[in-house]
ROSEKOL-143671 format. One line per 4 residues: number of its first residue (from 0); their letters; for each residue z, x, y of C-alpha. Coordinates in Angstrom, 2 decimals, decimal comma, padded with zeros to 5 digits. Layout:
BEGIN
NUM> A> Z X Y ~ ...
END
This chain:
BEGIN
0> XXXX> -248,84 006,29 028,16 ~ -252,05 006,61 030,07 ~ -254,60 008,03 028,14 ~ -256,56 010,50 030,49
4> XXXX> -252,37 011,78 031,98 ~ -251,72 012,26 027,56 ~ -255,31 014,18 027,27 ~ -254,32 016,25 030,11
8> XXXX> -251,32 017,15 028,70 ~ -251,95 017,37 025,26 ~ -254,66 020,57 026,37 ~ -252,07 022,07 028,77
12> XXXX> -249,50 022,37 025,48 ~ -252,54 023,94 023,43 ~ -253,75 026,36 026,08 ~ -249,91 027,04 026,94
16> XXXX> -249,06 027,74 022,75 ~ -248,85 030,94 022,97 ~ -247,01 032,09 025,90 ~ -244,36 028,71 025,45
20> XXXX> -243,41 030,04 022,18 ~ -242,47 033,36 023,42 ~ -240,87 032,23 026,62 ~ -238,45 030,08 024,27
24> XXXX> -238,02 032,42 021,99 ~ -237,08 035,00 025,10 ~ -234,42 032,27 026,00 ~ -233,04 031,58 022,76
28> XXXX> -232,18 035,24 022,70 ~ -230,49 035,31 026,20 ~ -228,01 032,71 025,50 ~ -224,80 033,10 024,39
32> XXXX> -222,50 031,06 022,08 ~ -219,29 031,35 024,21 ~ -218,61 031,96 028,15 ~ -221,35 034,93 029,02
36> XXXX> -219,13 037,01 030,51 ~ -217,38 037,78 026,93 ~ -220,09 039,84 026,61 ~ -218,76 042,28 029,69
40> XXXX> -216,01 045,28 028,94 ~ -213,24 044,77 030,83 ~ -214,07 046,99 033,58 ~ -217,52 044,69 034,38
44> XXXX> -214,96 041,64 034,25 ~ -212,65 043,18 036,37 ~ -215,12 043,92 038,57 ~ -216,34 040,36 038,41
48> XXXX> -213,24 038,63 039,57 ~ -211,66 041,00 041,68 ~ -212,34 039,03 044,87 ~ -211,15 035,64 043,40
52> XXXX> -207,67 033,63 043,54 ~ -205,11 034,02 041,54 ~ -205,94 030,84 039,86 ~ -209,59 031,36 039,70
56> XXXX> -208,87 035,06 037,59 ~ -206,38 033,36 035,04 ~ -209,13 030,94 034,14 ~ -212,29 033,83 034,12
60> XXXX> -209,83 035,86 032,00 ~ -209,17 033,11 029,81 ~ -212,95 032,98 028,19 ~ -213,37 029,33 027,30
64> XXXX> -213,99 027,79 031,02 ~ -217,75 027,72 033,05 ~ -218,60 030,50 035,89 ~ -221,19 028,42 037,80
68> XXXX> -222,95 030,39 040,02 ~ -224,17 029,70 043,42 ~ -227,17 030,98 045,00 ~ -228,22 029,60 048,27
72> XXXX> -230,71 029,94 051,09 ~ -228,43 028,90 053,77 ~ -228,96 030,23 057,12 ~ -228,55 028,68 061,03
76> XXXX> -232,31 029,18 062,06 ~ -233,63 026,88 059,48 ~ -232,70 023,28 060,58 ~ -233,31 021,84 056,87
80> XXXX> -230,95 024,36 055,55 ~ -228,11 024,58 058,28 ~ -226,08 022,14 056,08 ~ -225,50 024,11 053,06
84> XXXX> -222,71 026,11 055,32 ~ -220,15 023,59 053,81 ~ -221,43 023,49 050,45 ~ -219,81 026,46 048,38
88> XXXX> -216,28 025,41 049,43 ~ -217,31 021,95 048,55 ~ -218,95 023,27 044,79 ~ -216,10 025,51 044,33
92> XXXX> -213,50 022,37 044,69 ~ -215,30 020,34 042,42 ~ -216,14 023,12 039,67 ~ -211,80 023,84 040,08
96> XXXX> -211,28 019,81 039,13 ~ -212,97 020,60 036,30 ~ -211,11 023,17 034,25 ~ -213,97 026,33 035,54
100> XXXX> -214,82 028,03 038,40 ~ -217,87 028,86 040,87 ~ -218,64 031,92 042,49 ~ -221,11 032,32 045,65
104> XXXX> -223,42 034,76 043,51 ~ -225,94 035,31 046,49 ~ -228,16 034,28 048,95 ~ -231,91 034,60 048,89
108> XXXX> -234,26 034,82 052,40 ~ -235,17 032,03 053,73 ~ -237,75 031,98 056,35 ~ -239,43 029,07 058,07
112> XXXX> -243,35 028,81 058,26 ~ -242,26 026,17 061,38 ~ -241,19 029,08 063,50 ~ -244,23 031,92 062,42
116> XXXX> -247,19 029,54 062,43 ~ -249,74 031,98 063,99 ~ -246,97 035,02 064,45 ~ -247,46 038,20 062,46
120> XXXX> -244,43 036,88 060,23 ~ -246,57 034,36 058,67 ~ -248,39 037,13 056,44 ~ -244,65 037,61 054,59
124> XXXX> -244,32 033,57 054,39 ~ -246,23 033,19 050,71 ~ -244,77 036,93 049,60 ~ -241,16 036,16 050,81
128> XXXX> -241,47 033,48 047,66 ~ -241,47 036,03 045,25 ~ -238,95 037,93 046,92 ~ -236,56 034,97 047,04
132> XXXX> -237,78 035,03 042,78 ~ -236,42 038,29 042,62 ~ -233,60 038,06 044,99 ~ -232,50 035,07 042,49
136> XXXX> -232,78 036,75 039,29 ~ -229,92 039,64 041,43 ~ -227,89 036,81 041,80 ~ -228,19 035,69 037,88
140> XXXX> -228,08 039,47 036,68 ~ -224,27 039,98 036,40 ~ -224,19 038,05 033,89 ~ -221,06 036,38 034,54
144> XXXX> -222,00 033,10 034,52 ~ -222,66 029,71 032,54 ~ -224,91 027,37 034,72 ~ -226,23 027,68 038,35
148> XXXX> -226,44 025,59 040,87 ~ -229,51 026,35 043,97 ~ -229,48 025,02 047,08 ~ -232,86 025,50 048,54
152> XXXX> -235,60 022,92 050,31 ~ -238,29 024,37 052,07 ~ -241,84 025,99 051,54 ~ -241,36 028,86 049,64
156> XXXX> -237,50 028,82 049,02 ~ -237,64 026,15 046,12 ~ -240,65 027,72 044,83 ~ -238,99 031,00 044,71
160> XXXX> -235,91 029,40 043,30 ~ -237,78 027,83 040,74 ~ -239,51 030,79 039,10 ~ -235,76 032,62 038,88
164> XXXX> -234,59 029,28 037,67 ~ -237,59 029,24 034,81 ~ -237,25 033,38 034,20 ~ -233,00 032,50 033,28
168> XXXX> -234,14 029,54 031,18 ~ -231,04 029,67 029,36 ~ -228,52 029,24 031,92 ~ -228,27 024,95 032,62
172> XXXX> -229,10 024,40 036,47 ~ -229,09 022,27 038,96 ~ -230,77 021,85 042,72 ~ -229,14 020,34 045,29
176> XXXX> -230,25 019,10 048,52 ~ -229,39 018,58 052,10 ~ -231,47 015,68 052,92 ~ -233,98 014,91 055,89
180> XXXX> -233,00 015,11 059,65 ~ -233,10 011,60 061,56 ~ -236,74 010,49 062,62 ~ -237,21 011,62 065,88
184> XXXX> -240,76 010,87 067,79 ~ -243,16 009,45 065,84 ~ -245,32 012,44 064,37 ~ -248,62 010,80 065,19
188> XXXX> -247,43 011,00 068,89 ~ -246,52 014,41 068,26 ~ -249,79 014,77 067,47 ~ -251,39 014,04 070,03
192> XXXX> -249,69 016,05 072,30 ~ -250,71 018,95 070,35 ~ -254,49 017,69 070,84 ~ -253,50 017,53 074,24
196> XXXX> -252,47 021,13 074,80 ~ -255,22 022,04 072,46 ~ -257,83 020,45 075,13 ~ -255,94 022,03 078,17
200> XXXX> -254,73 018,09 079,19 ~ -250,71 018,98 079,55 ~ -248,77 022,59 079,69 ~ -246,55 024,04 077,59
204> XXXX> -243,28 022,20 078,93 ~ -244,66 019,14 077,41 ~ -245,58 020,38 074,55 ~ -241,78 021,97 073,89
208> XXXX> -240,93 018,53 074,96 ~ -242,52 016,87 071,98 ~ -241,87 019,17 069,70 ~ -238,05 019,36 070,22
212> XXXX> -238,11 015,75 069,93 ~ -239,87 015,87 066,81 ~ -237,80 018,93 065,66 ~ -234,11 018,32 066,67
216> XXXX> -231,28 018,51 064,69 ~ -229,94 019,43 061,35 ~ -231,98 018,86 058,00 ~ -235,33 018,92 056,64
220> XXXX> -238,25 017,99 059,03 ~ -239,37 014,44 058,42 ~ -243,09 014,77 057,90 ~ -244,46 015,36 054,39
224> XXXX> -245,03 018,53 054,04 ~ -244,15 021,20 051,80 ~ -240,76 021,55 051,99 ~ -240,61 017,32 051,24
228> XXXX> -243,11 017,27 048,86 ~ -240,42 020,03 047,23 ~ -237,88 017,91 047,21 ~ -239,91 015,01 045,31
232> XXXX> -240,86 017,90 042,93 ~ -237,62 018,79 041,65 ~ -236,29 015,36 041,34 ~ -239,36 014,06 039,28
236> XXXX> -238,77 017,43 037,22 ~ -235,32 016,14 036,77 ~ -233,40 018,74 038,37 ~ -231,74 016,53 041,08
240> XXXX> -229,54 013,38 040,52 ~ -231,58 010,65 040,97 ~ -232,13 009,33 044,65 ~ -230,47 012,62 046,32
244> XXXX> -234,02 014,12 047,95 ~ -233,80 012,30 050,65 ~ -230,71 011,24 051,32 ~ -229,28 012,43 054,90
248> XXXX> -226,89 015,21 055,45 ~ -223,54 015,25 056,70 ~ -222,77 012,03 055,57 ~ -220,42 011,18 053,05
252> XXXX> -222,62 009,85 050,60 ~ -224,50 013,81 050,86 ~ -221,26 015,44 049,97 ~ -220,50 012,92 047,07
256> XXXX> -223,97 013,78 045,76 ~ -222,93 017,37 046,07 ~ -219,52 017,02 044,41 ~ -221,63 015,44 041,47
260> XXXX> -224,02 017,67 041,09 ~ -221,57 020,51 040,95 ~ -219,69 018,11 038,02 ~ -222,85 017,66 036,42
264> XXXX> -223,48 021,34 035,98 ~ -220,79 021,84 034,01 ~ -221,61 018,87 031,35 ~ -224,58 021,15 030,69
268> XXXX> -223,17 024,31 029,83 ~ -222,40 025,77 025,88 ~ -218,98 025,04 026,58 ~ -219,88 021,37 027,63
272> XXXX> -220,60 020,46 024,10 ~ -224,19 019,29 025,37 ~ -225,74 022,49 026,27 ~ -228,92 021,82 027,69
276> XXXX> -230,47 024,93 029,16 ~ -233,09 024,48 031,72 ~ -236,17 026,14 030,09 ~ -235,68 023,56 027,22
280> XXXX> -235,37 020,78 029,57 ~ -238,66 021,64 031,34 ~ -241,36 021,03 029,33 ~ -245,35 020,60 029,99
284> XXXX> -244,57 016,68 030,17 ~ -241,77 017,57 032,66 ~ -244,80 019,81 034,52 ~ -247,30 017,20 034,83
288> XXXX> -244,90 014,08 035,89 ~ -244,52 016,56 039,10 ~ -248,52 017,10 039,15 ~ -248,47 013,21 038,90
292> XXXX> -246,07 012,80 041,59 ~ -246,97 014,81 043,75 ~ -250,77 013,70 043,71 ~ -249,97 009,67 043,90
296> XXXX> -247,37 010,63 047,20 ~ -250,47 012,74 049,03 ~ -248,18 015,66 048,88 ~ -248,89 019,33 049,89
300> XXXX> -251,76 021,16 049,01 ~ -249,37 024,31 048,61 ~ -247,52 022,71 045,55 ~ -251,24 023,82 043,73
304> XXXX> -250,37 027,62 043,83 ~ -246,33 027,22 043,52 ~ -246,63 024,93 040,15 ~ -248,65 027,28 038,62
308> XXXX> -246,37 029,56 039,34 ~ -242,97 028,43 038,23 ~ -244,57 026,37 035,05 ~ -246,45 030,11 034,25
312> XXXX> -242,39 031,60 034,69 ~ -241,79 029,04 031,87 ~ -244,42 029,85 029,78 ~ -246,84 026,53 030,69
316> XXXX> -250,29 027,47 031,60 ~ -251,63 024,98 034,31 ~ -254,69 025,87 036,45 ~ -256,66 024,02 039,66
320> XXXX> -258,88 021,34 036,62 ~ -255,30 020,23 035,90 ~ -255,20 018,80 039,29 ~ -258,41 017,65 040,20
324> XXXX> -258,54 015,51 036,65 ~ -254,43 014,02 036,92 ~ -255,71 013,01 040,87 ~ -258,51 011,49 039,42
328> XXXX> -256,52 009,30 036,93 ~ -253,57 008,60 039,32 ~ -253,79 006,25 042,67 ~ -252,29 007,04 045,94
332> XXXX> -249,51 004,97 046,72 ~ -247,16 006,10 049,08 ~ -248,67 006,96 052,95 ~ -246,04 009,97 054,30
336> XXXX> -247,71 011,51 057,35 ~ -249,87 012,91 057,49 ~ -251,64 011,02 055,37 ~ -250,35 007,38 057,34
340> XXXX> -247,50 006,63 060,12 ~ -244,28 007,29 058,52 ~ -242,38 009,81 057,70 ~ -239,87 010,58 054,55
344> XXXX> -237,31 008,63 056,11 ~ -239,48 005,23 056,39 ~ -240,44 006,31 052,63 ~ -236,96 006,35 051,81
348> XXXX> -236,33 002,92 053,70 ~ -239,23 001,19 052,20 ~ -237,81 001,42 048,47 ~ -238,42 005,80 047,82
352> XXXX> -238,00 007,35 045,03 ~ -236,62 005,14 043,13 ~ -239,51 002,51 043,69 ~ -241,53 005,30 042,95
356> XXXX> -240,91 005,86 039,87 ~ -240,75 002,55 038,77 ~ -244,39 001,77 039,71 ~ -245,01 005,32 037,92
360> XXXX> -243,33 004,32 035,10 ~ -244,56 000,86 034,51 ~ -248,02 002,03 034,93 ~ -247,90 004,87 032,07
364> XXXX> -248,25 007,40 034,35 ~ -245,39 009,47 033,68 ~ -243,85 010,66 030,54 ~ -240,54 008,94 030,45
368> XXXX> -239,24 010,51 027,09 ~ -237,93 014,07 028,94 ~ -235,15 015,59 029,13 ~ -233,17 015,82 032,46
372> XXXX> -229,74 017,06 034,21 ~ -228,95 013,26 033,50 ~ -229,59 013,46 029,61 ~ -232,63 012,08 028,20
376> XXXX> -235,14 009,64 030,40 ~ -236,35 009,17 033,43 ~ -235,64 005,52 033,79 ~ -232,45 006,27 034,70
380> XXXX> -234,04 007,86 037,85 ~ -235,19 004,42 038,88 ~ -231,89 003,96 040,06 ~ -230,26 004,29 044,09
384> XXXX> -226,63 006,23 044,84 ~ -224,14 004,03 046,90 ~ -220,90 004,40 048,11 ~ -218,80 001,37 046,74
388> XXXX> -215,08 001,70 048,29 ~ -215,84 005,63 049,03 ~ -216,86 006,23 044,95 ~ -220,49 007,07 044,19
392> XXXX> -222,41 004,42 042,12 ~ -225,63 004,38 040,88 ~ -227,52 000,79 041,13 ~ -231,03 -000,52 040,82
396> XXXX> -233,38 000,63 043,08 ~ -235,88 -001,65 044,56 ~ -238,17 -003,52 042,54 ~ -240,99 -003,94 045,48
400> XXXX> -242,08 -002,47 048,46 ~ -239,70 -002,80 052,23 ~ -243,16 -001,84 053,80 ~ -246,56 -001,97 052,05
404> XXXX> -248,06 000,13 054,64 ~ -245,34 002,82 053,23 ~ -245,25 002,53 049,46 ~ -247,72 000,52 047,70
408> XXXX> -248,37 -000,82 043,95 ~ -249,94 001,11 041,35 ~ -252,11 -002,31 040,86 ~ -252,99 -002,19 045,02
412> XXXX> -253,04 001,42 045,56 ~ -254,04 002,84 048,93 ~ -256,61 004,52 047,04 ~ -257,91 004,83 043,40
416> XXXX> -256,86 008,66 043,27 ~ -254,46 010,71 044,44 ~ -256,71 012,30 046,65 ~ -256,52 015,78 045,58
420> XXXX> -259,96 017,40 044,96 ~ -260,92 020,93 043,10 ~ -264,72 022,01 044,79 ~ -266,65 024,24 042,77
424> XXXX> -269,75 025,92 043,68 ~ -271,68 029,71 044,37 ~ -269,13 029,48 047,02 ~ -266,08 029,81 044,02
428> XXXX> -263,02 027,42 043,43 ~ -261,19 026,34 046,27 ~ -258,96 022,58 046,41 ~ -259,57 019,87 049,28
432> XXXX> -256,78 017,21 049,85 ~ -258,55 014,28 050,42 ~ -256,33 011,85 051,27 ~ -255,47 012,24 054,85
436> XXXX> -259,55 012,20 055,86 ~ -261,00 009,30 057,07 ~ -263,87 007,44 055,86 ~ -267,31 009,23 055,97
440> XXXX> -265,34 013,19 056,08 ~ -265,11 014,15 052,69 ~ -268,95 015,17 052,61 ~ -270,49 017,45 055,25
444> XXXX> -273,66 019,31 055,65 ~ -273,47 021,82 058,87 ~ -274,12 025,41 059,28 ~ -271,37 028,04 059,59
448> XXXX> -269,39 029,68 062,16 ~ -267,76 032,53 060,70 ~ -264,10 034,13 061,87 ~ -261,80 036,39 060,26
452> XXXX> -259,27 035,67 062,70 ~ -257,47 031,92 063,08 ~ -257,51 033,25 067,04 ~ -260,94 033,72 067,28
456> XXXX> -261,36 030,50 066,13 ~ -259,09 029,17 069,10 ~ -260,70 031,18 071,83 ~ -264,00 030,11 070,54
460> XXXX> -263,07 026,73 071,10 ~ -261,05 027,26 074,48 ~ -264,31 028,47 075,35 ~ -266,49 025,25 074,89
464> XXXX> -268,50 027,34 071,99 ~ -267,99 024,83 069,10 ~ -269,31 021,57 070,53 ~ -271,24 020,90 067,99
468> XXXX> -271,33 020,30 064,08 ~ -270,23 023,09 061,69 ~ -268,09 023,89 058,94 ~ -265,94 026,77 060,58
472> XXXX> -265,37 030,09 057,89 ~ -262,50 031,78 058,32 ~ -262,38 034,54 055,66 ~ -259,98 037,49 054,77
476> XXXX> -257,12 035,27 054,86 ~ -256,93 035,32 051,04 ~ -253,25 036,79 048,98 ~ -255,15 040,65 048,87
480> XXXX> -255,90 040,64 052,26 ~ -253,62 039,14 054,19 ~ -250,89 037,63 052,11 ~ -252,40 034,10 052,76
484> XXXX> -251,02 033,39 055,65 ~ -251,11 029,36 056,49 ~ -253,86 028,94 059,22 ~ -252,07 025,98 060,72
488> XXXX> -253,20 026,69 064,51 ~ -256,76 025,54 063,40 ~ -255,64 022,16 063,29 ~ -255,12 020,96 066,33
492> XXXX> -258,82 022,41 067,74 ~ -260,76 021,46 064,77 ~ -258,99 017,60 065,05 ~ -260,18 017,84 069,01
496> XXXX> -263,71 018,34 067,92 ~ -263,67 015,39 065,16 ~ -262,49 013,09 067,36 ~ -265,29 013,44 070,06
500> XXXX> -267,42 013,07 066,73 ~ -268,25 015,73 065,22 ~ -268,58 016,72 062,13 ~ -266,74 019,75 061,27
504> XXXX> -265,18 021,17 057,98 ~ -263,09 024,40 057,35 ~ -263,76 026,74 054,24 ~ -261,11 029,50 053,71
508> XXXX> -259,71 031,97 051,31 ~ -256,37 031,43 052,96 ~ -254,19 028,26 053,46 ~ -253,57 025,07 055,39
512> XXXX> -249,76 023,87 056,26 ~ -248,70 021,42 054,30 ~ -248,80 018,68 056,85 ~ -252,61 019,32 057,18
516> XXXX> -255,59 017,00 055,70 ~ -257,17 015,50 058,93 ~ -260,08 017,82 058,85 ~ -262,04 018,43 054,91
520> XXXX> -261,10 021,48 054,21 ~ -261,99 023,68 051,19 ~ -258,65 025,95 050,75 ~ -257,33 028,56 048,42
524> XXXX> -261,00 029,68 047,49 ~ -261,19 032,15 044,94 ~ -262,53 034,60 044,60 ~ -261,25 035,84 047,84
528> XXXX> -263,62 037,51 050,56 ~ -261,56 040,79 049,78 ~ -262,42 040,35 046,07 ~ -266,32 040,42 046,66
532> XXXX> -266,05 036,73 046,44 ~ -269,57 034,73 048,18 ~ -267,46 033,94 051,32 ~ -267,53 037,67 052,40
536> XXXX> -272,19 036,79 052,82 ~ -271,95 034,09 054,56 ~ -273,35 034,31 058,01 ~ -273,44 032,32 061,31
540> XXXX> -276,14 029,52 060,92 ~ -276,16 029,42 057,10 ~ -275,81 026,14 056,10 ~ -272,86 025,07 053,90
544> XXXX> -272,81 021,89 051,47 ~ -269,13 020,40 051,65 ~ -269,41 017,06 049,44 ~ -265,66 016,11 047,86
548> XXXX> -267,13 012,77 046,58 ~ -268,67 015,26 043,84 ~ -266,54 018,82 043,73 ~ -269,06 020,74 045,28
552> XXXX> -269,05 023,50 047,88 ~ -272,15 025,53 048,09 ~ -273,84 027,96 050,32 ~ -277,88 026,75 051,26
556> XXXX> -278,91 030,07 051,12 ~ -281,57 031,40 048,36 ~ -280,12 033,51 045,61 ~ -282,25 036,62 046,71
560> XXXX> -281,50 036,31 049,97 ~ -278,04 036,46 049,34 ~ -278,52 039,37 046,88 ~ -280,14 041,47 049,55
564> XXXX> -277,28 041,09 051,85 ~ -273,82 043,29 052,24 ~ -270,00 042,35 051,48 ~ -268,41 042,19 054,86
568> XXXX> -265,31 044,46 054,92 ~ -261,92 043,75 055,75 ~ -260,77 045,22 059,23 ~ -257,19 045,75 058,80
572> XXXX> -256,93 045,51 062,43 ~ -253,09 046,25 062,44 ~ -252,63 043,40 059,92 ~ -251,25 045,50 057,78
576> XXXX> -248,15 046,41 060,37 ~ -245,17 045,12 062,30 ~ -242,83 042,32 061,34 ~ -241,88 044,12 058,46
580> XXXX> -245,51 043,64 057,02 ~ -245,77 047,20 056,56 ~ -242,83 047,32 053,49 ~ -245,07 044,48 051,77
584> XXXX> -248,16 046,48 051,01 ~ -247,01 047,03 046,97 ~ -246,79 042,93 046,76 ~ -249,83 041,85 048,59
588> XXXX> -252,17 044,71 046,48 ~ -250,76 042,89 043,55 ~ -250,69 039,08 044,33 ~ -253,02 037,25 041,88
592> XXXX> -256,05 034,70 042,64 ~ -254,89 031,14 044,18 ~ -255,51 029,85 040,72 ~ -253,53 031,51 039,22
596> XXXX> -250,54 031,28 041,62 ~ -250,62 033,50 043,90 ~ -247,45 035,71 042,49 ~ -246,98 039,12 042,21
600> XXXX> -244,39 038,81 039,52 ~ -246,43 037,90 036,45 ~ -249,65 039,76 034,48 ~ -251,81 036,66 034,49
604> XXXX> -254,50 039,05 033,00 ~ -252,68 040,03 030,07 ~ -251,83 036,34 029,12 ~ -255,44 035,27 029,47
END
């Protein structure tokens, strides 16, 4: 095992002591040693099967068969999660072969950060993760049932389901996908078109153009962003079968995947024999192979807040160092735009997740001796599914790259680290993804241009007012004030200006989208302007220091200057209303720092 990756985790088991012991403790307590819904009268049961067949009741009466539960974020407006339509009849056939039964236990809301990039919805897009948390645990709270299984992909929906997943640690579970939509344009060409509209070059029928070409049918969009970096999440975690992430839907090899994943629920359960409940299976080794993954892939800066926040639902205490120090002691070696050319299908093609695992693996990078919904290992996730003569098989994956501009060695990395970088300074915290930037970004000296708007940032530029070098503030985006809201309209303006040469940087107490990383910018920095943090001083002209070679970010301006100067306030502005924002007000007041996650749904005081 690699020494610094052992170090790393050997402190996060320490620091996490505490609050692991009482999480398993919590879930030893919750389990039961026969079918869960002995424990109901017989007025709760009844209740609990009135709806199903005649087959289905004899076998929930009978106490000595699974209830798997389903709980899924399907809905028609979210292309990546169109597909699970067919799934519950699918699970439910499959759970039937095997001697139990599954019941549709409930959805959760699943909304797409795609659609409100720059709407007023995009203030509910971090919160509606807790809310899918909560909608989960709904699902879980009849307690009728023996294992789960969650279909969920995108931003926040995995996330969401993960914390409910971690909170009903007893209960064996599984995740299964939908796969990626077909490559459509390439996304550097979509792009560019964006630059284009952003510099007034083509309209907006062009534009729609691209983007439906880049956006156009069923599954998960192909870039790597949050919803794929997800997807690699969960199956490092060992929570999918090996090689399903990315895997295409509607196919038959998808529903084969899906019929085995609703079998392999079921060898998990009490009544299996093997229980294995999922709060056992994740560990803090099982937490920082997905840290490691995600890190040597260049995936999404957002996967900083959300595994903090579903390890914390488990009990594991991980914080922004975490990061910072595994991306220091892991290489990049996969290039997923935005951080090169392809996107997760190429990956896929050029050897995956299979491939990538083995280079992990071989290196020492990941623990290997972890449990998973495959028993004990995760060599066995170095393995492909096929179809042989319609039956799913697993074989060896590939052994070397199908294109070493896609997926490189771990001994000829794309670069030493993963490319993940924690800045601290008199500014705060904050995290800069470094591994999209190109040579001669990642340190920049300029004086600020403050906005506490994304908008005014746009009109600023549509008005020719930021030709020039500066590191662009755009404060009181932060959980408190806004709901952090991802500020992915800045990208295509602030990409304009770098390309004609100039240096510009972003520092923000909100977020980027997960496809983001052309630009430096110094994200999720705590404490928030709202909180009194520095960012609320800073002023136009004041210069700023943004230097990722070291993991610095500080504001050139003398300590009693800065003294002698007020807190800007927070104008509400309406911010506060419409699109539903106004029901949200009890979950934003109570969201915690970046750092910490985030979430409303844990006291992160109280545990230190």
């Amino acid at each position: 095992m690699n020494k610094t990756i052992q170090a790393i985790t050997d402190r996060i088991i320490e620091r996490s002591r505490p609050t692991r012991e009482a999480y398993l403790a919590k879930i030893e307590c919750e389990k039961s040693e026969t079918v869960h819904r002995a424990n109901l009268s017989c007025g709760n049961l009844a209740h609990g099967f009135a709806a199903c067949g005649k087959s289905d009741k004899s076998v929930l009466k009978q106490l000595n068969h699974s209830d798997i539960a389903i709980v899924s974020a399907y809905n028609d407006m979210l292309s990546a999660h169109q597909p699970y339509e067919t799934y519950p009849p699918i699970i439910k056939d499959e759970v039937r072969k095997t001697g139990g039964v599954a019941q549709f236990a409930g959805g959760v809301p699943a909304m797409c950060d795609g659609v409100t990039q720059g709407q007023p919805g995009m203030d509910l897009s971090l919160m509606s993760r807790d809310v899918i948390a909560m909608s989960t645990a709904v699902a879980l709270s009849h307690n009728m049932f023996d294992g789960a299984l969650m279909l969920g992909i995108c931003d926040k929906i995995v996330p969401g389901l993960l914390i409910a997943t971690m909170t009903f640690g007893h209960l064996p579970t599984v995740f299964v996908p939908a796969g990626p939509m077909p490559s459509g344009i390439p996304n550097k060409e979509k792009a560019r078109v964006r630059q284009q509209f952003a510099k007034g070059e083509v309209g907006k029928e062009e534009l729609l153009a691209a983007e439906s070409a880049s956006y156009h049918s069923p599954g998960t969009c192909t870039f790597f962003g949050t919803a794929n970096s997800n997807q690699l999440v969960v199956e490092v975690m060992g929570l999918h079968l090996p090689g399903a992430s990315f895997v295409p839907p509607n196919g038959q090899l998808r529903e084969e995947l899906t019929r085995a994943a609703a079998r392999q629920v079921t060898r998990l359960t009490q009544q299996s024999g093997n229980y294995m409940p999922v709060g056992r299976m994740i560990d803090e080794r099982s937490i920082v192979n997905a840290i490691v993954a995600l890190v040597a892939t260049g995936g999404s800066t957002n996967l900083t807040m959300h595994i903090i926040a579903f390890a914390r639902a488990a009990g594991i205490i991980i914080d922004f160092q975490d990061f910072n120090d595994i991306s220091g002691a892991v290489p990049l070696i996969a290039r997923i735009y935005p951080n090169g050319h392809a996107d997760v299908n190429h990956f896929h093609q050029a050897g995956g997740m299979a491939l990538m695992f083995r280079e992990l693996l071989a290196a020492g990078l990941l623990h290997e001796d972890v449990e998973t919904i495959c028993g004990r290992g995760l060599s066995r996730y170095t393995q492909q599914p096929v179809l042989e003569n319609g039956e799913l098989k697993w074989i060896d994956g590939a052994t070397e790259s199908g294109d070493d501009e896609v997926i490189a060695s771990v001994a000829n990395p794309f670069k030493p680290d993963g490319g993940l970088k924690v800045l601290k300074g008199n500014l705060g915290t904050s995290v800069l993804k470094t591994s999209s930037l190109r040579d001669g970004a990642s340190n920049i000296t300029a004086p600020a241009v403050v906005f506490e708007d994304q908008h005014d940032l746009e009109a600023a530029f549509k008005a020719g007012e930021l030709e020039k070098d500066f590191v662009a503030v755009v404060r009181f985006q932060g959980p408190k004030a806004r709901g952090m809201p991802e500020l992915h309209k800045l990208t295509p303006p602030l990409g304009v200006l770098q390309d004609k040469g100039f240096k510009v940087a972003l520092v923000t107490d909100g977020r980027m989208s997960g496809a983001s990383g052309k630009v430096p910018a110094a994200i999720h920095l705590c404490p928030e302007a709202v909180d009194g943090g520095l960012i609320a001083k800073v002023r136009d002209g004041d210069m700023i220091e943004v230097d990722a070679d070291n993991g610095m970010l500080t504001l050139m301006v003398d300590e009693q200057e800065l003294a002698n100067r007020e807190l800007a306030q927070f104008q509400v502005n309406g911010h506060h209303e419409g699109m539903g924002r106004e029901l949200f007000g009890f979950m934003r007041n109570n969201l915690s720092t970046a750092d910490t996650g985030a979430c409303s749904l844990f006291d992160v005081k109280a545990e230190g």
